[in-house]
C-alpha positions as CSV (number, residue, x, y, z in Angstrom):
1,X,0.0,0.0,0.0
2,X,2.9,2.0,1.0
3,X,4.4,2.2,-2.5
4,X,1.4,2.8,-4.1
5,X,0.7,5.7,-2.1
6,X,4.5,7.4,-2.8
7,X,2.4,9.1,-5.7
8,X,1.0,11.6,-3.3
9,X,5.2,12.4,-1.5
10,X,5.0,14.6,-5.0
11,X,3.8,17.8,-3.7
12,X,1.8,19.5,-6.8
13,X,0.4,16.3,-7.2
14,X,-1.0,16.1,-3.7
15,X,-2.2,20.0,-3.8
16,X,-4.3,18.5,-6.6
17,X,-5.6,15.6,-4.9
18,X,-6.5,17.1,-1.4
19,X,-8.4,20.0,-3.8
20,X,-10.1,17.1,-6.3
21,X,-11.2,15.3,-2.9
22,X,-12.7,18.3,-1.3
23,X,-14.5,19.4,-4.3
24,X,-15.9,16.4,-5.5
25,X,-17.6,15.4,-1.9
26,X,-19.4,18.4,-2.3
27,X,-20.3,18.5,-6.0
28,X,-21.9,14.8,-5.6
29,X,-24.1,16.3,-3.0
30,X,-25.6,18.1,-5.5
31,X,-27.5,15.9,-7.6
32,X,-29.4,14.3,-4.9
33,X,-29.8,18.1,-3.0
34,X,-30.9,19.4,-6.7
35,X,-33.3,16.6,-7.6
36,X,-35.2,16.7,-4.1
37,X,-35.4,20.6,-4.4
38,X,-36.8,20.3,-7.8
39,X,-39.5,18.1,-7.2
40,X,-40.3,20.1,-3.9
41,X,-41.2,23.0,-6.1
42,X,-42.1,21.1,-9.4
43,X,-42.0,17.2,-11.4
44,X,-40.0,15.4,-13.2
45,X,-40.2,17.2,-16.2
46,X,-38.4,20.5,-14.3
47,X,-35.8,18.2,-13.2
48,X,-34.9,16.8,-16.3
49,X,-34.9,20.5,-17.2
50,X,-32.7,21.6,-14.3
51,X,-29.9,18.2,-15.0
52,X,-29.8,19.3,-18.9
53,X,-29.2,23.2,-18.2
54,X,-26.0,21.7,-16.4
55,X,-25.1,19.7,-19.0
56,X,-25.9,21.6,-22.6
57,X,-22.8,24.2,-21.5
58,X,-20.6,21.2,-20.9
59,X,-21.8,20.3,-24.4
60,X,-21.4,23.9,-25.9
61,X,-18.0,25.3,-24.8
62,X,-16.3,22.2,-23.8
63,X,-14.3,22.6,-26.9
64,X,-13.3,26.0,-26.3
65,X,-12.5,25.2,-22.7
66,X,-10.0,22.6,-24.4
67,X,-7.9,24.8,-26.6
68,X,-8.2,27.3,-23.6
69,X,-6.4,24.5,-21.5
70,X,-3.8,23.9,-24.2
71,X,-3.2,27.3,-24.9
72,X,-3.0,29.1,-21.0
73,X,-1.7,27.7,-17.9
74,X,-3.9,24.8,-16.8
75,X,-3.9,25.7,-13.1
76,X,-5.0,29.7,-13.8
77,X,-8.4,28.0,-15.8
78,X,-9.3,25.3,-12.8
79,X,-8.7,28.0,-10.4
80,X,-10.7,30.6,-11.6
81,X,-13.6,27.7,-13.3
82,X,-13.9,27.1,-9.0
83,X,-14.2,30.5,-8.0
84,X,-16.9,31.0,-10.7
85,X,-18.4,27.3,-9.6
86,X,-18.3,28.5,-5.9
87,X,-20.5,31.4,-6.8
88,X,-22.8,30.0,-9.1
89,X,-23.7,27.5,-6.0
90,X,-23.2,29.8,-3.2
91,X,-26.2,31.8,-5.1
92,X,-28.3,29.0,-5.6
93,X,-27.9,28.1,-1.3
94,X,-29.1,31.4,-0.5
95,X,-32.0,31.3,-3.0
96,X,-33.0,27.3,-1.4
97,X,-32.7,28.4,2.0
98,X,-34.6,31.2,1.7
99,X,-37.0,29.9,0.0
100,X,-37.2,31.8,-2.8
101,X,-36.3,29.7,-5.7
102,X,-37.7,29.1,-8.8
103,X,-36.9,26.4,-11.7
104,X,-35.8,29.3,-13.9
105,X,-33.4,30.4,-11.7
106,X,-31.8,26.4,-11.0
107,X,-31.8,26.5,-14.8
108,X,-29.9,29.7,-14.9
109,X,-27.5,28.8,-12.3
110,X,-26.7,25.9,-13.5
111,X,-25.6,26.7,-16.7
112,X,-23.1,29.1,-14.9
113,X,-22.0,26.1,-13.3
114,X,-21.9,23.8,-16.4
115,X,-19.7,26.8,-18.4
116,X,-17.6,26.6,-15.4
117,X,-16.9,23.0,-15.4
118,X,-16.5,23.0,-19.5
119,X,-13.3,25.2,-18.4
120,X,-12.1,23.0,-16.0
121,X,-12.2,19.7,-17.1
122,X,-10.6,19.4,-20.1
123,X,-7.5,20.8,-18.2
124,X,-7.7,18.0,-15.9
125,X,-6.3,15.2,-17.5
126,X,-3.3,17.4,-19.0
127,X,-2.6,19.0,-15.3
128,X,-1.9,14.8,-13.8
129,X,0.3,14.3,-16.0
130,X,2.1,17.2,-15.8
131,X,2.5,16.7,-12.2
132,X,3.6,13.0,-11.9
133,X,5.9,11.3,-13.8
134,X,4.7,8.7,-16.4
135,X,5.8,5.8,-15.0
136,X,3.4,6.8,-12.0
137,X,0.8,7.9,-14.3
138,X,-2.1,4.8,-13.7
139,X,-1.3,5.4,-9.7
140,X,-2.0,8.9,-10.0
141,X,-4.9,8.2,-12.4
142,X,-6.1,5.4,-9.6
143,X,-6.1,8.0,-6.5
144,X,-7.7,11.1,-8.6
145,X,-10.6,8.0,-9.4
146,X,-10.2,7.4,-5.7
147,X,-11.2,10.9,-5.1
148,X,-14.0,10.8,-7.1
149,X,-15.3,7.5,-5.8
150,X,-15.1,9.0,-2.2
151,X,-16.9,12.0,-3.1
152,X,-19.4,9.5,-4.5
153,X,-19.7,7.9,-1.7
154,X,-20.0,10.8,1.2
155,X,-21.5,13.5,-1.4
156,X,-24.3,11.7,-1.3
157,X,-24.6,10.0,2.4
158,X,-24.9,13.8,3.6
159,X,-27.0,15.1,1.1
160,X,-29.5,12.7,2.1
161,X,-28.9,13.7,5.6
162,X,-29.0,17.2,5.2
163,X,-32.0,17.2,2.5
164,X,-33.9,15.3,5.3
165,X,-33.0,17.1,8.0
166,X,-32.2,20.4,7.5
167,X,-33.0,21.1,3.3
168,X,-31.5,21.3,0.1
169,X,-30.0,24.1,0.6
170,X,-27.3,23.6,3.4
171,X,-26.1,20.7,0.7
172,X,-25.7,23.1,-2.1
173,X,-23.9,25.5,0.4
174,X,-21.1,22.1,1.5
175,X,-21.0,22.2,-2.3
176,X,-20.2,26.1,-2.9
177,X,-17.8,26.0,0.1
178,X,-15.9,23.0,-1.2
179,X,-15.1,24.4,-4.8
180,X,-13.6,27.6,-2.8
181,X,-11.1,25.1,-0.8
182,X,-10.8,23.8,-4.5
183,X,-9.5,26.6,-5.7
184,X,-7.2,27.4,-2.4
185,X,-5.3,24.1,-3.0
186,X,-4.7,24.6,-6.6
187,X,-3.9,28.1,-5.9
188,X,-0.4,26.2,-3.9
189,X,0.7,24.5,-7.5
190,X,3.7,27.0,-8.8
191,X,3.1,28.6,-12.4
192,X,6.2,26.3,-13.7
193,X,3.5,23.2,-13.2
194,X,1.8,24.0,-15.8
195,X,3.8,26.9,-18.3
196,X,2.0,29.2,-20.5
197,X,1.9,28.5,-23.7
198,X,0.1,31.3,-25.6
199,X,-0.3,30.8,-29.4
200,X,-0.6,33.1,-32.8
201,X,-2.8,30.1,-34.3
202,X,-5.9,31.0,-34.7
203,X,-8.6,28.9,-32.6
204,X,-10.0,27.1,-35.2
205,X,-6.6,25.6,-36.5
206,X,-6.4,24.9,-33.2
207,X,-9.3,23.3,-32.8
208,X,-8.6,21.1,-36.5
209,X,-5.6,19.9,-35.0
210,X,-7.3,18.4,-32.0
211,X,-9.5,16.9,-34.1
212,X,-7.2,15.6,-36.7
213,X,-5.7,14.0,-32.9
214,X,-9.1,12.8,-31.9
215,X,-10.2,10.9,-35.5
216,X,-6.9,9.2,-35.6
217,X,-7.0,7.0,-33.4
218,X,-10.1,4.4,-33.9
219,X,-10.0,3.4,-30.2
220,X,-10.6,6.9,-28.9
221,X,-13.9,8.1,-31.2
222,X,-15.4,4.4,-31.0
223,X,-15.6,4.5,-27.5
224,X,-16.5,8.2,-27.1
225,X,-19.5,7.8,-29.4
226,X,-20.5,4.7,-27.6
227,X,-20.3,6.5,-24.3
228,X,-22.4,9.3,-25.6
229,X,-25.3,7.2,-26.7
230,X,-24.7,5.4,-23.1
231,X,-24.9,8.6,-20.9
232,X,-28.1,9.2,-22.8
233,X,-29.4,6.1,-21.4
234,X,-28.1,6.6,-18.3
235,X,-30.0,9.8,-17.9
236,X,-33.3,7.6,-16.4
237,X,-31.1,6.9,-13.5
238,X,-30.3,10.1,-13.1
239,X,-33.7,11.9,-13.7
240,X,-36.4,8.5,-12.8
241,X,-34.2,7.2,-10.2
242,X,-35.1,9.7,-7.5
243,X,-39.1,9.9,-8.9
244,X,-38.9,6.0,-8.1
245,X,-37.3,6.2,-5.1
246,X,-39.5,8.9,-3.7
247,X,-42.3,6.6,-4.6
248,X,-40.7,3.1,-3.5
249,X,-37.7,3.4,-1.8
250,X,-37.7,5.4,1.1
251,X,-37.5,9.0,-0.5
252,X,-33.4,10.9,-0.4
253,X,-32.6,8.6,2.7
254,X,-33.1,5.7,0.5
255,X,-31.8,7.3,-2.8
256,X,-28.6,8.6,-0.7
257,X,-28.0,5.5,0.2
258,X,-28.3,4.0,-3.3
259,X,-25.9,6.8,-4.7
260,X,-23.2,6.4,-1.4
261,X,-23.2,2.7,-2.4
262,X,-22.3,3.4,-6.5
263,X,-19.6,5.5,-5.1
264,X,-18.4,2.6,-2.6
265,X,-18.3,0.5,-5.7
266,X,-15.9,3.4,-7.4
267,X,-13.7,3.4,-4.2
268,X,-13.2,-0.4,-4.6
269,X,-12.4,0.1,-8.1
270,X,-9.9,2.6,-7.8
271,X,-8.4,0.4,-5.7
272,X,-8.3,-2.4,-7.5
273,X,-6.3,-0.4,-10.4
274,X,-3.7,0.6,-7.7
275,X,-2.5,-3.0,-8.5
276,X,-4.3,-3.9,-11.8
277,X,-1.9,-4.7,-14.3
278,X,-3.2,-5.3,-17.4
279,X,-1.5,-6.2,-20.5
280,X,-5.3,-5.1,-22.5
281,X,-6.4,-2.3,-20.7
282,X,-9.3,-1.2,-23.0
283,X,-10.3,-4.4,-23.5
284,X,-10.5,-4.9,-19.8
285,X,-12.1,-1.9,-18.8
286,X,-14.8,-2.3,-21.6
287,X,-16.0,-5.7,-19.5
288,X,-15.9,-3.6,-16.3
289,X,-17.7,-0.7,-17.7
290,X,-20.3,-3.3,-18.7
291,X,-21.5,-3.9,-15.0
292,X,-22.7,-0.1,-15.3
293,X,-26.3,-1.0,-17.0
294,X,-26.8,-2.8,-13.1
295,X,-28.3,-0.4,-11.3
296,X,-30.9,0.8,-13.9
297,X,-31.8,-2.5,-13.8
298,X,-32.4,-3.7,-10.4
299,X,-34.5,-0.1,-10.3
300,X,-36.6,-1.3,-13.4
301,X,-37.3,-4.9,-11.7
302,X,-38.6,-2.7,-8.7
303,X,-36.1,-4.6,-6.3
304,X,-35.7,-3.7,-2.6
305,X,-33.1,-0.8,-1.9
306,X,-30.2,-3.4,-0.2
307,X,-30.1,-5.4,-3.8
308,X,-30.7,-1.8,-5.6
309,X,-27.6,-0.2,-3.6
310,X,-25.6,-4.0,-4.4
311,X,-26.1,-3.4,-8.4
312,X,-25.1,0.0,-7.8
313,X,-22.0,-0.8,-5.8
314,X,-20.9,-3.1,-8.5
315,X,-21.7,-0.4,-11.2
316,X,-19.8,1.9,-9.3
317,X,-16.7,-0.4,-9.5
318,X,-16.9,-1.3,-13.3
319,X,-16.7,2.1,-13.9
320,X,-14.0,3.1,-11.7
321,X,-12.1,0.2,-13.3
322,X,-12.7,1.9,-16.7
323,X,-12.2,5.4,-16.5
324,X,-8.9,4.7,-14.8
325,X,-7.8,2.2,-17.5
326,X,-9.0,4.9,-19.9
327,X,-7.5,7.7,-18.8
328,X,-4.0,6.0,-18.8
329,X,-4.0,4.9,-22.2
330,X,-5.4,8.4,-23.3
331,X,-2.6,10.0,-21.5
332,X,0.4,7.5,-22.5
333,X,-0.9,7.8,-26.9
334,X,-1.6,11.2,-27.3
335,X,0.9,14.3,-27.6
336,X,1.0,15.8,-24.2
337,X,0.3,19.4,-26.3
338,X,-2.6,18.0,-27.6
339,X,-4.0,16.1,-24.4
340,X,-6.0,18.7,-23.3
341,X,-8.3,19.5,-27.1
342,X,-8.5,15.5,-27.3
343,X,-9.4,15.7,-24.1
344,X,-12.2,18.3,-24.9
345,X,-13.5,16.4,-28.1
346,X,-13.8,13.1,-25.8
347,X,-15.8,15.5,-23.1
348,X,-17.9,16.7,-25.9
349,X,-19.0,13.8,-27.2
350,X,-19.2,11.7,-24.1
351,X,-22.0,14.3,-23.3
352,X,-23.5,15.1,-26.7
353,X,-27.0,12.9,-26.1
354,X,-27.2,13.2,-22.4
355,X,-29.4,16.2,-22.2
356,X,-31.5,15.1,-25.0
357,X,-31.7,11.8,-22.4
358,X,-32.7,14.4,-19.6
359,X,-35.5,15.6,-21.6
360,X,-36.8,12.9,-23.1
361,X,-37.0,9.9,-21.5
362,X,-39.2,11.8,-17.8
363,X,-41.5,12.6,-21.3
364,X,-41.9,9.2,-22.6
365,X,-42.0,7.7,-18.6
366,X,-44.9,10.0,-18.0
367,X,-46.9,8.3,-20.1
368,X,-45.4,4.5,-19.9
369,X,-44.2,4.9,-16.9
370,X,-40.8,4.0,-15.4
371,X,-40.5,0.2,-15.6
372,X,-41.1,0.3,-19.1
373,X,-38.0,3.0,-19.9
374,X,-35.5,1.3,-17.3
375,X,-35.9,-1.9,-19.0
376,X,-34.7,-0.4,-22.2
377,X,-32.3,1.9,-21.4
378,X,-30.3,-0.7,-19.5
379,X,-30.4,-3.1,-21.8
380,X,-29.5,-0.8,-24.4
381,X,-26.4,0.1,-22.4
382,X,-25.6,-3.6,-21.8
383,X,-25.6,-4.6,-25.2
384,X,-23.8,-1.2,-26.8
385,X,-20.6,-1.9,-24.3
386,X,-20.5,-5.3,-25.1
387,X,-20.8,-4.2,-28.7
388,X,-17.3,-2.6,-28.4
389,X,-15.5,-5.8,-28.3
390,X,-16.0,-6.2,-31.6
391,X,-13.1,-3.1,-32.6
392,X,-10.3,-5.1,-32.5
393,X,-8.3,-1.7,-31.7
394,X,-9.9,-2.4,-28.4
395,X,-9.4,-5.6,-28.0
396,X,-6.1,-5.3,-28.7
397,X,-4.3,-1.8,-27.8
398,X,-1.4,-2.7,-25.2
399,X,-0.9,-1.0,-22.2
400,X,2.2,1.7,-22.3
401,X,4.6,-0.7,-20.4
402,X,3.5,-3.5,-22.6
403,X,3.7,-1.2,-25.6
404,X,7.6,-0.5,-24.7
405,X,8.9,-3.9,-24.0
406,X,7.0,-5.2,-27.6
407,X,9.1,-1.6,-29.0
């Protein structure tokens, strides 16, 4: 454990981490805190309303936010996307516990927040590597997953908590205050971490160049595009989920619980990929990712909320396994000058069809109800990850160690 831990003895990685882990406790108490102050002042249709505002920024300036991240210092855009992020919520708290909120104005703030974040994510992936070295690069890659898994797990225990006890809006405020300490830690990384790296190129040559990156490589844009049509059938766990649990399954207690135990799952597997070594790594993170259609099952075959929380626990872990795996093999193939547009292109189309997935498919269950939806998005997940084995770039891409011995 010890030596898989040495990782964090670099400091700018560690200013990184402790931020990442702070943040993301408090941005997974948000879903569950936004869903249950939605449907306090409207239905399902207003939260699927509310999830896409946050998403269609994502969607519209995550490229932009990617030659950005290529183009400035990667620490200056995080930074200042978490200040922005911090208000955005810290507005939203005040209008919850007040009780003066309306739908329009969740919609309004949460496309702040969404612009934010379609800054500061595409810089992520370029701002690891440029703090580890690459031989510790699937370590560092395991504890930032391990961050996110732990934020999955507690963002959503205390949500419940405080949505039951004390309202939405003391969870949105966690949230706000945790993307202020966000930007503290990252404000400790030196300038030299990440070096300007200002440009004459116009935009759009920069933006052709990222793509020429992205398009190369079959791997990448066959499972980006499957992962896109997948977060749009993951969108009825997100948006009927909490209808169904409010109906069946014991309300946000019940619902917290489900989500703490999808990010237990995600703690597990970011640690498994401490010590996963894999000669395939695509190939097996595609059968991880696979155990991700659980959850919207058990929820469609109306099971109890121990076996619900068990499928989400295991979906949890498959996608840990994955996005780790993923990650890696992104960072070890791609030009680290480039990382951050491919980066952005991957973002973007992860996302494309998830808000039309938020708007939709609360539609369609209105009038079929939820069974009827859950059953086909999660089968249609199933079967489109399996469906990947099939690109033998997949099957077949080496891991970078690998790759260097067969060199």
């Amino acid at each position: 454990m010890i030596s898989k831990l040495d990782v964090l003895r670099v400091r700018d990685f560690r200013w990184f981490f402790l931020g990442s882990l702070a943040s993301l406790i408090g941005d997974f108490m948000a879903p569950v805190a936004l869903a249950f102050a939605v449907l306090s002042i409207g239905g399902p249709e207003d939260l699927g309303l509310v999830l896409a505002a946050r998403v269609l920024p994502l969607v519209a300036f995550m490229l932009i936010g990617g030659v950005i991240a290529d183009r400035l210092p990667r620490r200056t855009v995080m930074l200042w996307a978490d200040v922005v992020r911090a208000g955005s919520q810290g507005v939203l708290a005040v209008l919850l516990l007040t009780g003066s909120a309306n739908v329009w104005q969740l919609v309004v703030l949460q496309m702040v927040h969404g612009t934010a974040s379609a800054l500061f994510m595409p810089a992520v992936t370029g701002l690891v590597q440029q703090t580890v070295p690459e031989e510790r690069l699937q370590e560092a890659n395991s504890l930032t997953s391990l961050a996110r898994a732990s934020g999955n797990v507690a963002g959503p225990v205390l949500a419940g908590l405080l949505v039951a006890f004390a309202g939405a809006g003391w969870a949105i405020a966690v949230d706000a205050a945790t993307f202020a300490l966000s930007a503290l830690c990252l404000g400790f990384l030196p300038r030299a971490v990440v070096p300007a790296r200002l440009s004459a190129r116009a935009m759009l040559d920069d933006l052709r160049e990222g793509w020429r990156e992205f398009t190369a490589r079959r791997w990448v844009w066959t499972i980006v595009a499957t992962a896109s049509l997948a977060n749009m059938f993951q969108a009825a766990y997100a948006v009927l989920g909490p209808v169904v649990a409010d109906d069946q399954l014991g309300g946000a207690v019940g619902w917290g619980l489900i989500m703490a135990s999808f990010g237990a799952g995600a703690v597990c597997g970011g640690l498994v990929t401490l010590w996963l070594k894999t000669r395939f790594p695509l190939r097996t993170g595609v059968f991880a990712v696979s155990l991700f259609s659980a959850p919207i099952l058990a929820l469609a075959l109306q099971l109890p909320v121990p076996v619900v929380a068990l499928a989400a626990f295991l979906g949890g872990c498959g996608l840990m396994v994955f996005n780790t795996l993923w990650e890696t093999t992104l960072q070890s193939n791609v030009p680290a000058d480039r990382l951050s547009r491919v980066s952005a292109y991957e973002w973007l189309g992860s996302m494309a069809c998830q808000p039309l997935g938020m708007v939709i498919i609360p539609v369609v269950a209105a009038s079929t109800g939820p069974q009827p939806v859950l059953w086909t998005c999660g089968i249609a997940m199933l079967v489109m990850f399996l469906s990947l084995m099939l690109i033998r770039d997949v099957r077949e891409i080496p891991s970078a160690t690998t790759a260097k011995v067969q060199i």
